[in-house]
C-alpha positions as CSV (number, residue, x, y, z in Angstrom):
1,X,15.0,19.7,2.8
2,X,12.1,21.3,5.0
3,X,10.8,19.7,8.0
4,X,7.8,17.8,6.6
5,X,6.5,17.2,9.7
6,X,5.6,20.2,10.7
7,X,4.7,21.6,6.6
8,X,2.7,18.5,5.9
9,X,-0.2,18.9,8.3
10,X,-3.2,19.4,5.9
11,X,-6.0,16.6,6.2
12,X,-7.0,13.8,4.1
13,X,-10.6,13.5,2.8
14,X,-12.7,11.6,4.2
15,X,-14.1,8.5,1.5
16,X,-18.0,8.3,1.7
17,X,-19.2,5.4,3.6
18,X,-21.0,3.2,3.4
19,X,-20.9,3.1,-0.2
20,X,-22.8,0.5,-2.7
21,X,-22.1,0.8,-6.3
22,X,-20.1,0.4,-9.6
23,X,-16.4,1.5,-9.8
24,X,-17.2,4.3,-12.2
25,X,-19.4,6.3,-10.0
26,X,-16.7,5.5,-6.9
27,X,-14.3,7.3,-8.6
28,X,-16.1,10.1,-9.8
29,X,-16.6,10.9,-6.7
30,X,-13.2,10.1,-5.0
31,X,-10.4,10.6,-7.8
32,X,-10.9,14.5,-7.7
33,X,-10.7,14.1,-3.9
34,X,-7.4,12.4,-3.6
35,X,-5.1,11.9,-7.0
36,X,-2.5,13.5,-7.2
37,X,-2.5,16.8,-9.7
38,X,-1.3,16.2,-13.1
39,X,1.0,19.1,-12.8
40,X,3.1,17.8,-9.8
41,X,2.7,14.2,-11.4
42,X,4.8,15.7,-14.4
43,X,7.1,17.4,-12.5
44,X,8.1,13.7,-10.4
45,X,7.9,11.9,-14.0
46,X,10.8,14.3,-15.5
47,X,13.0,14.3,-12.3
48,X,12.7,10.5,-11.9
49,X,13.3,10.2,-15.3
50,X,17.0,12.6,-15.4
51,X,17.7,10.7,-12.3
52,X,17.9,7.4,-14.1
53,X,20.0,8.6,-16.6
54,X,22.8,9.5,-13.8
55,X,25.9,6.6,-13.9
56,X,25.5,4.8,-10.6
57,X,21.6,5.7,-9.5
58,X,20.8,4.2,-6.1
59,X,17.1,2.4,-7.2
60,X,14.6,2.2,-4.6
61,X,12.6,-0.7,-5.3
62,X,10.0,-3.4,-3.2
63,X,11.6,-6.2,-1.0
64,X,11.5,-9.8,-1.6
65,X,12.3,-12.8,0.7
66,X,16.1,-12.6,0.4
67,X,16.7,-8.9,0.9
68,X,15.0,-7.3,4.2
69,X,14.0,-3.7,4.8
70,X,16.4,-0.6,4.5
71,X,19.3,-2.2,3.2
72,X,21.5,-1.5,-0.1
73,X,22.3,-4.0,-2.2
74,X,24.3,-4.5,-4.9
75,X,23.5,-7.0,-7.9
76,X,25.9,-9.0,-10.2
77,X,26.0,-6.1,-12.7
78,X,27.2,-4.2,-10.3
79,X,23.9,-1.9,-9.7
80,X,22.8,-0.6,-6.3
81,X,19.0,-0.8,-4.9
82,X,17.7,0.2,-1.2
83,X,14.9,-2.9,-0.2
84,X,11.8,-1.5,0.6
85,X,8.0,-2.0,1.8
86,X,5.2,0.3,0.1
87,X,6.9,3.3,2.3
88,X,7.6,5.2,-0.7
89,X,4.4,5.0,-2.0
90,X,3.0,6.3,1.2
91,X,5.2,9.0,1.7
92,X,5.4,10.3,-2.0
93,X,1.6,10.1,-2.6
94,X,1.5,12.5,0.6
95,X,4.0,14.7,-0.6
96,X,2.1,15.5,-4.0
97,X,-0.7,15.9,-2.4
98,X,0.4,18.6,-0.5
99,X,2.1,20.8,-2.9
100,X,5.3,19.1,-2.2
101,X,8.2,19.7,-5.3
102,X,11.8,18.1,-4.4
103,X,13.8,20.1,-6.1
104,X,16.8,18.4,-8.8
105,X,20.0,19.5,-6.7
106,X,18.0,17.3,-3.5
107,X,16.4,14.6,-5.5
108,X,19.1,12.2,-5.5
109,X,19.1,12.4,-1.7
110,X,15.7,12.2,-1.5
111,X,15.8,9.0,-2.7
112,X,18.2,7.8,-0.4
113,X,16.7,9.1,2.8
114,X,13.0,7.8,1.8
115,X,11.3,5.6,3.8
116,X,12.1,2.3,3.2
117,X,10.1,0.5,6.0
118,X,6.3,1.9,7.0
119,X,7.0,2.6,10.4
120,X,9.8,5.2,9.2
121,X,7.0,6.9,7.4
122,X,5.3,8.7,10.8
123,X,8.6,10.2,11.8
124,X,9.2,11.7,8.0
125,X,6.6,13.3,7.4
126,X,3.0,14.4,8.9
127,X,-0.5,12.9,7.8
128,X,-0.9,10.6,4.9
129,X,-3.8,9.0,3.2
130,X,-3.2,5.6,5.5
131,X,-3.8,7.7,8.6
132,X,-7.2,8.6,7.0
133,X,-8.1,4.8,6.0
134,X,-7.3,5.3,2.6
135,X,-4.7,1.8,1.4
136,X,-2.1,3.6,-1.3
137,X,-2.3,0.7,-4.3
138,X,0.0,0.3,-7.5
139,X,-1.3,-0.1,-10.9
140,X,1.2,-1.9,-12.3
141,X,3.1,-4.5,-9.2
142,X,5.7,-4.1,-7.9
143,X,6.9,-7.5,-7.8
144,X,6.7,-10.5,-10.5
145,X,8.1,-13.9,-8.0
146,X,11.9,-13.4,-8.6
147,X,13.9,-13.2,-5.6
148,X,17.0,-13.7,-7.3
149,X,17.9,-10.3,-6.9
150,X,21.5,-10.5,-8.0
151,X,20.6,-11.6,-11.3
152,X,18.5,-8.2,-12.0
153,X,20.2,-6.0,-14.2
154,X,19.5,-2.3,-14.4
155,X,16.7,-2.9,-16.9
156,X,15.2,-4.7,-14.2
157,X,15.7,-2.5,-11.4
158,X,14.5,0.4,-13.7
159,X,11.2,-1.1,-14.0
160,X,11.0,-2.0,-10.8
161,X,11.8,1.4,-9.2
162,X,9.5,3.2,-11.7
163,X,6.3,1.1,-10.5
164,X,7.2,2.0,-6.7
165,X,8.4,5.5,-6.7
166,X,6.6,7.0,-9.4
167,X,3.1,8.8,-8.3
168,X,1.5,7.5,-11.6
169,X,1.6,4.1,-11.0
170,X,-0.5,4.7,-7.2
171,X,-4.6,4.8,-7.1
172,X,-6.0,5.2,-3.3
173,X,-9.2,2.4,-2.1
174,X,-10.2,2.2,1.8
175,X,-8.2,0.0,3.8
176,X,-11.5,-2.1,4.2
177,X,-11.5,-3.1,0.3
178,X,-7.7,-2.1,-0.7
179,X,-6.7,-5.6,0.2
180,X,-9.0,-7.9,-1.5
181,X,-9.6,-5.4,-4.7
182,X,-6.1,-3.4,-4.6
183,X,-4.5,-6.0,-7.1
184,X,-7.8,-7.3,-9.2
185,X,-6.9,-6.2,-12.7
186,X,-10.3,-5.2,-13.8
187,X,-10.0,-2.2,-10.7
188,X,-6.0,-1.7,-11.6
189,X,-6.9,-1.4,-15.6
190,X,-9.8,1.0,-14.4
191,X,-7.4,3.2,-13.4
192,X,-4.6,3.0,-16.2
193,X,-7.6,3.9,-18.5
194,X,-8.6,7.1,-16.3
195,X,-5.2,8.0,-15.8
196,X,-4.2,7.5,-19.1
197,X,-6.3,10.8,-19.5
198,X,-5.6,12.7,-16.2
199,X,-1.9,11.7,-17.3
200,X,-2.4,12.1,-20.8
201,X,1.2,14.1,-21.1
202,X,3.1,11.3,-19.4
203,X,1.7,8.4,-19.2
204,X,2.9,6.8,-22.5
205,X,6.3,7.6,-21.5
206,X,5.7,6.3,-17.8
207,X,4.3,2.9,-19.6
208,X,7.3,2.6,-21.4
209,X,10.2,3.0,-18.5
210,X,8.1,0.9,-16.4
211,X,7.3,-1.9,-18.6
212,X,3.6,-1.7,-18.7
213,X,2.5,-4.4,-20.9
214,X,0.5,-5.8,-18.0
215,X,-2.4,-3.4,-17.9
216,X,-5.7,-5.0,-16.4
217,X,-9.1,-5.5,-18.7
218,X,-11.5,-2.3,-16.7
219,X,-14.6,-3.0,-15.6
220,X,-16.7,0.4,-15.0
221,X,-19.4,-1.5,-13.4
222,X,-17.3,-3.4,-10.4
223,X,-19.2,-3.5,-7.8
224,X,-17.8,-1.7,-4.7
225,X,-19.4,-2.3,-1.7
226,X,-18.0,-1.3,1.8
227,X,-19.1,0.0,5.1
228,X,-22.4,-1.3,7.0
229,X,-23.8,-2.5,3.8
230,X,-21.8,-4.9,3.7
231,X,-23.4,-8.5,5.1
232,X,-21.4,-10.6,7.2
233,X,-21.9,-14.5,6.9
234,X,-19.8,-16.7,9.1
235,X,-21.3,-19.9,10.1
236,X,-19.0,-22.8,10.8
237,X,-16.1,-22.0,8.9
238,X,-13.1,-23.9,9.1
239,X,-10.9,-22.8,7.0
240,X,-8.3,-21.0,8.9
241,X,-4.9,-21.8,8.0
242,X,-3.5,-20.1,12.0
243,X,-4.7,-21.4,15.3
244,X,-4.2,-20.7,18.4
245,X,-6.1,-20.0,21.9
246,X,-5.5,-16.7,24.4
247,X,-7.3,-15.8,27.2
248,X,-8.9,-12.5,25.4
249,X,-8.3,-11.4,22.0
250,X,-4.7,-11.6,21.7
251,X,-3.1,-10.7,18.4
252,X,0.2,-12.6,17.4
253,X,2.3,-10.2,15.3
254,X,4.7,-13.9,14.3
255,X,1.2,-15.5,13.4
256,X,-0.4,-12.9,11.6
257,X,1.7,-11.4,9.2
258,X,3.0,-14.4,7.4
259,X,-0.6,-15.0,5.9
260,X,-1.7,-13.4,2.6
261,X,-4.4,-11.0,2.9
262,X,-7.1,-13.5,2.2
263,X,-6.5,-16.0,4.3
264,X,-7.6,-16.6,7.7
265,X,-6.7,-16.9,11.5
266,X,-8.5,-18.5,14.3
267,X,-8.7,-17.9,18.4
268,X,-10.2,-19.9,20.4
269,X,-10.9,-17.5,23.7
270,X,-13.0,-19.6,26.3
271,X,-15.5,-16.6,27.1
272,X,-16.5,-16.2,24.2
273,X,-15.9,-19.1,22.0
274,X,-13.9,-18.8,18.6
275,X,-13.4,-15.7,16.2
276,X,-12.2,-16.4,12.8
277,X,-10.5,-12.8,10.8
278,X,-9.0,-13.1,7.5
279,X,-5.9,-10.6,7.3
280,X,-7.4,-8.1,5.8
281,X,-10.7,-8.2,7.7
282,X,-8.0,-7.6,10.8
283,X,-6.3,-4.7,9.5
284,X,-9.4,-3.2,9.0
285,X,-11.5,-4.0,11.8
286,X,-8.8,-3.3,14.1
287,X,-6.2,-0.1,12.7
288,X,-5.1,1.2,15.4
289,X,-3.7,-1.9,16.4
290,X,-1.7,-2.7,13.6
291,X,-0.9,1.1,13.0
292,X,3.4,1.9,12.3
293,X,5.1,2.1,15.9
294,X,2.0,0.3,17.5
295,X,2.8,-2.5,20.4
296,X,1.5,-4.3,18.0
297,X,4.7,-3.9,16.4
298,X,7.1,-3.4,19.0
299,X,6.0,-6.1,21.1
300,X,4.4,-8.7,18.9
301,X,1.4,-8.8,20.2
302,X,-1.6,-6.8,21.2
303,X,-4.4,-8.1,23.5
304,X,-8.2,-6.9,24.4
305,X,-8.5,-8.3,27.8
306,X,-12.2,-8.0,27.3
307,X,-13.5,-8.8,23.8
308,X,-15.0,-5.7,22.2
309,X,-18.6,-5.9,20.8
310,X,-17.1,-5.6,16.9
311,X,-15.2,-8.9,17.5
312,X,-18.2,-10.9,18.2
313,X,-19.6,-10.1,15.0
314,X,-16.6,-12.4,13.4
315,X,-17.3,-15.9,16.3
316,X,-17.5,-19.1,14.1
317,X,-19.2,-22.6,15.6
């Protein structure tokens, strides 16, 4: 397979921002900018589709608790499955949108060599939507609350691989809303009803392999609001389920990343009194921090030995 590093160079759009108004008009304006082409899309549906039928296919579907990161595992039924993050999605998204076909004598390799864990994404291929702000999102999740992966059968891990490899299932939002609007289903049925046309020739069949009874009720009119329209009202919050006090604005990787996007995580830095982030409000205010092969990541932790101005805009009494 070609060195996608060096083919895969072409840069992401932009989104517009700030931007204030319904869903409908924020994807007129952004689908043709970064969906993936129907043609390509078909081409990924039919290969994924003759690789299931193969005896023993390797399924590449989302971690839970009990199986970490780029390992193989075999179930009771004796099916295989490599554990992964949204790597995959990532990385395919970025290979449709630049012209990218695997062809059928590589695609069952492909699938074993994808990225399974997001920081292998950077050294497999070039740009990608994240490293232009935009947070790939699924349609249809990934994941239902069963971790008892040796119970899943390979109806199971069909469905389950479909929803994270296949580029029908992904929509694109800025990081700065993918978190808290990513999974509402009035955004996720939004986009099975518009890509029920810009799919027309696949997605009935795409439903059907990957169980998709659990479309989302779309609301045009969502609001969407992001950028510096968007007020921020702190007061004296506490609510923050993580606590802790550093010198400057230290970032605990151990503290952090347990918490759901939502909730919340507290410092108390004596210069400056306390700042309050929810997750997501972190991984947006701050992405180069918590970018793939960051010290962030390597070290668990990242510090500002002096707090920058955008921090202060998040103190709480």
């Amino acid at each position: 397979m070609e060195d996608l590093r060096r083919t895969c160079r072409k840069p992401f759009p932009a989104f517009h921002s700030p931007f204030k108004g319904s869903l409908h008009h924020w994807a007129d304006e952004h689908i043709p900018l970064i969906c993936p082409p129907p043609d390509l899309v078909r081409y990924y549906h039919q290969q994924l589709l003759d690789y299931l039928r193969t005896e023993d296919p390797l399924f590449v579907a989302r971690w839970v608790s009990t199986t970490p990161r780029r390992k193989i595992y075999r179930t009771n039924s004796g099916n295989q499955f490599l554990a992964t993050d949204n790597a995959p999605a990532v990385f395919i998204h970025s290979l449709l949108y630049h012209g990218i076909k695997i062809s059928p004598a590589e695609f069952a390799e492909f699938l074993r060599t994808v990225p399974a864990h997001f920081h292998d994404v950077p050294r497999a291929i070039g740009t990608t939507a994240w490293s232009k702000d935009w947070s790939v999102r699924h349609i249809l999740n990934v994941k239902n609350g069963d971790v008892d992966f040796q119970s899943w059968d390979r109806d199971v891990l069909t469905w389950r691989f479909v929803r994270n490899v296949h580029p029908a299932n992904y929509f694109c939002f800025p990081k700065e809303i993918g978190a808290s609007l990513g999974e509402d289903p009035r955004v996720t049925g939004f986009f099975a009803q518009r890509y029920a046309t810009i799919y027309s020739e696949v997605w009935n069949e795409f439903l059907t392999v990957a169980r998709g009874e659990d479309l989302g009720e779309p609301d045009d009119n969502r609001l969407i609001e992001y950028g510096s329209t968007r007020l921020i009202s702190r007061g004296a919050q506490d609510n923050a389920v993580v606590r802790y006090s550093a010198a400057g604005l230290r970032f605990v990787r151990d503290r952090i990343e347990p918490l759901s996007w939502q909730q919340s995580f507290r410092i108390d830095i004596p210069s400056v009194g306390a700042v309050q982030f929810t997750k997501a409000e972190f991984y947006t205010i701050f992405p180069n921090v918590v970018k793939p092969g960051s010290y962030y990541w390597t070290h668990g932790f990242y510090v500002y030995t002096t707090v920058p101005q955008k921090a202060l805009a998040y103190r709480v009494g």
